[in-house]
N, C-alpha and C positions, 0 to 999 in steps of 0.2 A: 587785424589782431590788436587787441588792446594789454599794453602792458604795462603793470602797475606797481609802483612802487611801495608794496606794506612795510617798509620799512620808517616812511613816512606817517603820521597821526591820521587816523581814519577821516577825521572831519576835513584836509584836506584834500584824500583823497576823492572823497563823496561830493566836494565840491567840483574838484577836475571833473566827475563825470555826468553832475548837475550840468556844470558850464558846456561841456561835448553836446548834450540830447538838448541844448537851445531850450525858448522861453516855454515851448509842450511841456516838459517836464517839472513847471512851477505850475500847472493849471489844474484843479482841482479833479478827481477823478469821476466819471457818470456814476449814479447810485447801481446800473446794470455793474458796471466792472467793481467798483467797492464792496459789493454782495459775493462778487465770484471770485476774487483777490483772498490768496490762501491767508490763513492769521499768520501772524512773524512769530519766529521759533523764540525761546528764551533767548535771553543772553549767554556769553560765555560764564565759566562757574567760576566766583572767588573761590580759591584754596587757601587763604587766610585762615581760614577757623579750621580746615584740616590740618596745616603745619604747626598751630599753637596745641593742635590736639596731640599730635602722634610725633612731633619732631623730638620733644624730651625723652621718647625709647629709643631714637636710632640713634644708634654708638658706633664710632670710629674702631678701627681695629687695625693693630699694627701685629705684624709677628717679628720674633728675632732668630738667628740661629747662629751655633758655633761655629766658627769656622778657624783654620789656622790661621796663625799671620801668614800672610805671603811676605817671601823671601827680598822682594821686589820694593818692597813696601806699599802695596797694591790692596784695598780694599772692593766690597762688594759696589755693583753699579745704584744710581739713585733707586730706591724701593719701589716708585711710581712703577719706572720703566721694567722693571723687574717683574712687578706684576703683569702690566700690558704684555709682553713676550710671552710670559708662561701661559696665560688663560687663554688670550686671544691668537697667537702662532702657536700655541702647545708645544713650548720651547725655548730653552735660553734663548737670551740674545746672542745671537756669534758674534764672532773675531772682535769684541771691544774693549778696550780697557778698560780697568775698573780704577773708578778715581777713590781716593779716600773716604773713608765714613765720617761725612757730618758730625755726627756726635759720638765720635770717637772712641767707642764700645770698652769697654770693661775690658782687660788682659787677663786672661787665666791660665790657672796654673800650666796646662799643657803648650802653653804658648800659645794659644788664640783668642778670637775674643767675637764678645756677643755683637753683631752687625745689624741692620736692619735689613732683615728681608723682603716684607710684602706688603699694602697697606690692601682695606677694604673697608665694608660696613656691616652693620648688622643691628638687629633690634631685640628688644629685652621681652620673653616671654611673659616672664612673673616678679614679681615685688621683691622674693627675695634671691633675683639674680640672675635665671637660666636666661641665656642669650643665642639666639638662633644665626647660622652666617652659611656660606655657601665652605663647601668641603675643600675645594681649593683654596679658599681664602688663608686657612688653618692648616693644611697638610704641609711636611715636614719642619710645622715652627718648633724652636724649642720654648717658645715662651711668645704669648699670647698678652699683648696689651691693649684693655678695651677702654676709652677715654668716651665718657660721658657730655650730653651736650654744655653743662656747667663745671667743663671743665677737672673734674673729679678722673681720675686715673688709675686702674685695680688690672692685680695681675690676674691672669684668666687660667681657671683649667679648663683642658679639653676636656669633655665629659662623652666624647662619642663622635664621630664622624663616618659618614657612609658613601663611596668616591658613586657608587651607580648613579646614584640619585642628587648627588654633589649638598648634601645636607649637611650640617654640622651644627651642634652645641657646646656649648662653651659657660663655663658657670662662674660669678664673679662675688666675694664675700661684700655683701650689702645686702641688704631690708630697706623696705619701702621708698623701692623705686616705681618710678612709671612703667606701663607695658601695655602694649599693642592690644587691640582686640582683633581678634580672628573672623575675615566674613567666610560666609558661602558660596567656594569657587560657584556652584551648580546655578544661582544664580546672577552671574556673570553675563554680560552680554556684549555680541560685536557692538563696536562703537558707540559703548561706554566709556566714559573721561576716568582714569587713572592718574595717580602721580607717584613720581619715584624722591626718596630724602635718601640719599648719602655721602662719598666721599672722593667724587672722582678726580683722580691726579690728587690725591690729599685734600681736596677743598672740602673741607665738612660741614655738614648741615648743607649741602646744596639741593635745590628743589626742583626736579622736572616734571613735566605734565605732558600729556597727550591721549590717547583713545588704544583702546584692544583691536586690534589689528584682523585677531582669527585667536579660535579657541581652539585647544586638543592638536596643537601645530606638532608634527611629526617628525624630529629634526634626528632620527634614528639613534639617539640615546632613550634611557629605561623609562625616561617619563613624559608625556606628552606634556609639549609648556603653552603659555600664553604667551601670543605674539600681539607688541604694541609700538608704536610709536615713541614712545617716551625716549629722551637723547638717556641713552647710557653709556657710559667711559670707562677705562680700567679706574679701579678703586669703589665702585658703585654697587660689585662683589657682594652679594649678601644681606643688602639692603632692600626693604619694604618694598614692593607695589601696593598701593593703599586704594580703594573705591572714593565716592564722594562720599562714602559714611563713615568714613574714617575709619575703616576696617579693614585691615590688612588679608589680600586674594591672593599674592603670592612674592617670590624670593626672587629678584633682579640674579642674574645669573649669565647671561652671554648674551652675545650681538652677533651678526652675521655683516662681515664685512672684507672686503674686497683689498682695502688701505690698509685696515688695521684700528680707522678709526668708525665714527659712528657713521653709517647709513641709514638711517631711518627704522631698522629692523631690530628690534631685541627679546628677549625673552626669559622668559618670569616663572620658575617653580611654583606650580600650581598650592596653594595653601593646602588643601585638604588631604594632598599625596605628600608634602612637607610634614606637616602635623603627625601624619601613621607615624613615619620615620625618627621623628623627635621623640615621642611616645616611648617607641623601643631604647632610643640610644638615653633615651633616661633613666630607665629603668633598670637594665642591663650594657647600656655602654655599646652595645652591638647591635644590627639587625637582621634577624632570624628569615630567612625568605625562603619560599619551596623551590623547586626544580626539578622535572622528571627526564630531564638526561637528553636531548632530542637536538641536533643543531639545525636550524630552519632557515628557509630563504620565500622570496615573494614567490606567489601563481602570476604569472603574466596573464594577460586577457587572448592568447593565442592557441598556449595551454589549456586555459579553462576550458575553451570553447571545442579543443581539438580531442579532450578527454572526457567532455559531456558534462563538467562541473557547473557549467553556465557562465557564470560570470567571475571575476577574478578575485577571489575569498577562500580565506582561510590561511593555512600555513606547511610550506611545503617540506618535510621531513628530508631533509640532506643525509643524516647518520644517525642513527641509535647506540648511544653509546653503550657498550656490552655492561650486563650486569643494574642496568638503571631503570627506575619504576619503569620508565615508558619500554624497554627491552622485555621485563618482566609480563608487562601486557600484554603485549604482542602489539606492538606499534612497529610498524614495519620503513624502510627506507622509501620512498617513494609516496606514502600517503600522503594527504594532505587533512592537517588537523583542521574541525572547520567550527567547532564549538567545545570551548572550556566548563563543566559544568552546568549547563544548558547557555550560556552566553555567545554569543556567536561572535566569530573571527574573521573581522573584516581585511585583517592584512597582518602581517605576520608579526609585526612589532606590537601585537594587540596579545600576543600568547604569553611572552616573559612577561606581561605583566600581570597578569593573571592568574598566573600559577606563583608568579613571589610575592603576590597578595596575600595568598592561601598557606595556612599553618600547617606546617614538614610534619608530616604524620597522620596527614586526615587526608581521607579517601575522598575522589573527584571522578568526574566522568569525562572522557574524552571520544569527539564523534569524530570519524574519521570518513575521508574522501578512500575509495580503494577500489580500481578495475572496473570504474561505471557504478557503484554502489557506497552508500553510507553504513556505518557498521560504528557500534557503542562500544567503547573498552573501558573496563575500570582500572584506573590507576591510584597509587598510593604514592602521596608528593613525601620527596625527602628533601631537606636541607638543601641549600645549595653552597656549593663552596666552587673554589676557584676552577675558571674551564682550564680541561687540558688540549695543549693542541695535538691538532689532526696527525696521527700519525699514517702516514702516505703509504699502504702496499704496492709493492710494485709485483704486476704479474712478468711469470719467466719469458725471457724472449724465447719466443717457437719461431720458425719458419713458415710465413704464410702459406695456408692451404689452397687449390682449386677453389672460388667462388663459385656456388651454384646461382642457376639463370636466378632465382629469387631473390639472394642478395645482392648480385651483379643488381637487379634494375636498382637496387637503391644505392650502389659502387661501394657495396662489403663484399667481405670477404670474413667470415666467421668461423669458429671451431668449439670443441665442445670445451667445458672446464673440465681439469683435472680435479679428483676428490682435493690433496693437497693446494688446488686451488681455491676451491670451496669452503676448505675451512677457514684459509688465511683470510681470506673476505667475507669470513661468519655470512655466506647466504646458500641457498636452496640447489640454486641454480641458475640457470643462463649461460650465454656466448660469448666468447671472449673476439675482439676484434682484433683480425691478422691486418687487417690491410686498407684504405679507404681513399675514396676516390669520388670525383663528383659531386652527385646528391649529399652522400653524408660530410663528407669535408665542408662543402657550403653550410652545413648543418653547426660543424662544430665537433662533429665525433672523432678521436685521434684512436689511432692502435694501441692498443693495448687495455680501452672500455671494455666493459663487461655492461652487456646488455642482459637488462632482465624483464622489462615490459616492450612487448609492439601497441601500440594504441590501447587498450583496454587489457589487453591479452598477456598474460604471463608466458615468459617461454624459462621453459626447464632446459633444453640443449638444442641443435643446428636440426631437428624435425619439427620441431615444433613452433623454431622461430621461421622456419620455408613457411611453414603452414600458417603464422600469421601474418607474415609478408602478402602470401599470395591470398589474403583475404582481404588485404586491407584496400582500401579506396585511395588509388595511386592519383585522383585526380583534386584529392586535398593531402593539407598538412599531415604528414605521420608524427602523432606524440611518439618519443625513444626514453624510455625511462633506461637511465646507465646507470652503473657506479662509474665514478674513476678516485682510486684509491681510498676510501673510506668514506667520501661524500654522493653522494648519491643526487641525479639530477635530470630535468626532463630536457629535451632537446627536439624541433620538431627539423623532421626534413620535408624539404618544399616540393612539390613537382616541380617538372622541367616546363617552365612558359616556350 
C-alpha cells in the first residue's frame, strides 16, 4: 500500500513515485503500448473567471431580532453558532450562556433591544434587487441585512418565504446591480464540477468547489435536492451552487452530518423547483400548491409482491381524510396510488410533489393499486393548507371471543364490527381483533385492529374473513390490510418455518 502525501506539490510527489518504479520508468515507451495508452484527461478546471463572473451577486445576510433585555445582563449567543444549532441539530443550543452582543443592539422603548440573530448568504436575482436565500436563513428575523460584495449595506424586506421547500425572497432598494444567470437543472450531470461562493461561520465571499455527488437525492423533505461534494458550513445557507458556465443549478441548503460539521455530503435546492417557487412568492408573497387529502407511506417489495403489484411503486394510502377530493373520489384506505396524471409513482415522496405542482382547482387523474386490480379515479386538487393530526379512534374494549380454527391458524381471534363501530372509523366493514397470538403478533397486529383486507380479498365481517383465511396459501406471506385508529396499513404474517 502506497500512501501519499497530496498535501505536498505534485511534482514532488510524481518524483517519490518516478524514484519508487527505478530507471524502467524513464525509458521511452514501445510505439505498440503508445498506440493503446488511453489520451490524459483535461486538467482540473480554473474557477477564476467563474468567481469574477458571479461572486458580485452573492450577498452576505444577517438577520436581527427583538428580544428583552435579560434581567441578568445576558445577551443572545455568537450569530455563527446560532445558526449552526438551529439548521444543522434543528434546535437551540442547550444549557449555554449567552455572552453579550458585540455590537451592542439598539434599546427600545419596551426594554429590549435588536441583537443578532443568524448570518447566511444568498444571491441577487435581478438588477433592480430581488434576492433569493434559503427560508431558514430569514425565518423569524425582524430585520433583514444584505451586505454587498463592495461592501454597500441595504435593509431587506421579506417579500415571501416558503418553509416546505426552504425558499425565500427578500427585496433590497437598488438598480443596477449584478445577478446570477439561471442554468438547466435537467442538464446537470453526475460528476460534474460545481462550486459554491458564500459565508460560512461569517467568512464572506468564500469559494468551494467539488463534483455532484447524485441527482434527484431523496432526503424525505418536498423536494428532491442535488447531492455534492462541495465543503458546506453553517452560514453558506442560501448561497449559489454555480456549473462551470457560470450558471447558477441550485440553493446550497443542508449537509448531512454525524459531528455537526462538514462530512463530504451536502445539498443544493435544485434551481428550476427554486425558480417555480420564487415566481409565486413574487408575485403574491405566497405559494398556492394543490393537495387531495390522502396521508401515504412506502410499498415495501414484500408487499408488492405478496398483493400482485410487482415490484415496489407507487404510494400507499394510510387515511382519506373525510370530506377531501381524494374522499370525494373514492380513493379508498389501503390503495396504493401508482400514477399522478398519467406520470408514474416510483415511491411515495414522488406523489406531494406532484399534486402541489398542480393548480387547486384543476382536475387530475389518479390510478390506483386495489384488490389485485388498477382502476382510474378523477380527482379535483384543492389548495393545500396546514395537515391536521391523526386523530386516533379507539375501538370499545369487548371481551375476547371463541377463535374459530381459521383464525386460530393464523393466532386471531376476531368479531364482527358494531354499526357504531363502523361509522366511527367511516369504513364498510371488516373484523375487529379480540385477541392475538403467534403468527399475527410476529406480524405486528395488536388488539383492537380492524382488519379489512386478507390478501386481495375484502372481508365485510367474521364469514367472510374464515372464508379468506381458509383460501388463502398458508405456505407464503399473508398481505393483512388493517386500520388501527385512523391510518390504515399493510402488514404480512409469515408461515411457521
Amino acid at each position: 500500500m502506497f500512501l501519499i502525501d497530496w498535501k505536498k506539490p505534485r511534482a514532488f510527489a510524481l518524483a517519490g513515485l518516478l524514484a519508487a518504479a527505478g530507471p524502467m520508468a524513464l525509458m521511452p515507451a514501445s510505439p505498440a503500448l503508445a498506440q493503446s495508452a488511453p489520451q490524459p484527461r483535461t486538467g482540473l478546471p480554473d474557477f477564476t473567471d467563474l468567481v469574477e463572473q458571479v461572486g458580485p451577486a452573492v450577498v452576505n445576510i444577517r438577520t436581527m431580532e427583538r428580544v428583552r433585555a435579560n434581567p441578568q445582563g445576558q445577551g443572545p449567543m455568537d450569530e455563527e453558532m446560532q445558526e449552526f444549532f438551529r439548521r444543522f441539530f434543528g434546535q437551540p443550543m442547550p444549557n449555554v450562556p449567552r455572552s453579550p452582543s458585540p455590537r451592542g443592539g439598539p434599546q427600545r422603548p419596551d426594554g429590549g433591544e435588536e441583537q443578532p440573530r443568524g448570518v447566511g448568504s444568498g444571491f441577487i436575482l435581478s438588477q433592480d434587487g430581488f434576492v433569493m436565500t434559503n427560508a431558514h436563513v430569514v425565518e423569524g428575523a425582524d430585520e433583514v441585512l444584505v451586505t454587498l460584495p463592495d461592501k454597500r449595506e441595504f435593509k431587506a424586506k421579506i417579500i415571501g418565504s416558503d418553509k416546505r421547500t426552504d425558499v425565500a425572497v427578500v427585496k433590497i432598494e437598488a438598480s443596477g446591480l449584478p445577478f446570477v444567470k439561471v442554468g438547466d437543472v435537467s442538464k446537470l450531470k453526475v460528476g460534474e464540477w460545481v462550486m459554491a461562493i458564500g459565508s460560512p461561520f461569517g467568512l464572506e465571499n468564500t469559494v468551494t468547489a467539488g463534483i455532484v455527488s447524485a441527482k434527484a437525492r431523496d432526503t424525505g423533505d418536498y423536494l428532491p435536492f442535488i447531492q455534492t461534494d462541495v465543503a458546506i458550513n453553517p452560514g453558506n445557507s442560501g448561497g449559489p451552487l454555480v456549473n462551470l458556465r457560470g450558471e447558477v443549478i441550485g440553493i446550497n441548503s443542508q449537509i448531512y452530518s454525524r459531528s455537526g460539521g462538514f462530512m463530504g455530503i451536502s445539498f443544493a435546492i435544485p434551481m428550476d423547483e427554486a425558480m417555480r417557487v420564487a415566481e409565486q412568492l413574487r408575485a403574491t408573497g405566497r405559494v398556492s400548491r394543490g393537495r387531495i387529502g390522502v396521508q401515504i407511506d412506502q410499498v415495501t417489495k414484500d408487499v408488492a409482491e405478496s398483493i400482485g403489484l410487482g415490484k415496489p411503486q407507487g404510494a400507499l394510502v394510510r387515511s382519506v381524510e373525510a370530506g377531501s377530493p381524494a374522499d370525494k373520489a373514492g380513493v379508498e384506505a389501503g390503495d396504493i396510488i401508482t400514477k399522478f396524471n398519467g406520470q408514474q409513482i416510483d415511491k411515495a415522496t414522488d406523489l406531494p410533489r406532484l399534486v402541489g405542482n398542480t393548480k387547486p382547482g384543476s382536475k387530475a387523474n389518479l390510478t390506483v393499486f386495489r384488490r389485485g386490480g388498477s382502476k382510474d379515479l378523477g380527482v379535483q386538487v384543492a389548495e393545500f393548507e396546514a395537515d391536521k393530526p391523526a386523530k386516533r379512534a379507539e375501538a370499545p374494549a369487548e371481551k375476547p371471543k371463541n377463535a374459530s380454527p381459521a383464525a386460530q391458524s393464523l393466532g386471531l381471534a376476531v368479531s364482527d364490527l358494531t354499526d357504531a363501530q363502523k361509522k366511527e372509523l367511516k369504513v364498510k366493514g371488516g373484523v375487529k381483533v379480540d385477541s392475538v397470538a403467534e403468527l399475527a403478533a410476529r406480524a405486528g397486529i395488536r388488539e383492537g385492529d380492524v382488519i379489512l383486507q386478507i390478501g386481495n380479498t375484502e372481508v365485510a365481517n367474521v364469514k367472510e374473513f374464515e372464508a379468506a383465511v381458509t383460501k388463502a396459501d398458508k405456505n407464503k406471506p399473508i398481505p393483512v390490510l388493517l386500520r388501527r385508529g385512523e391510518l390504515a396499513t399493510y402488514l404480512l404474517i409469515r408461515p411457521q418455518r
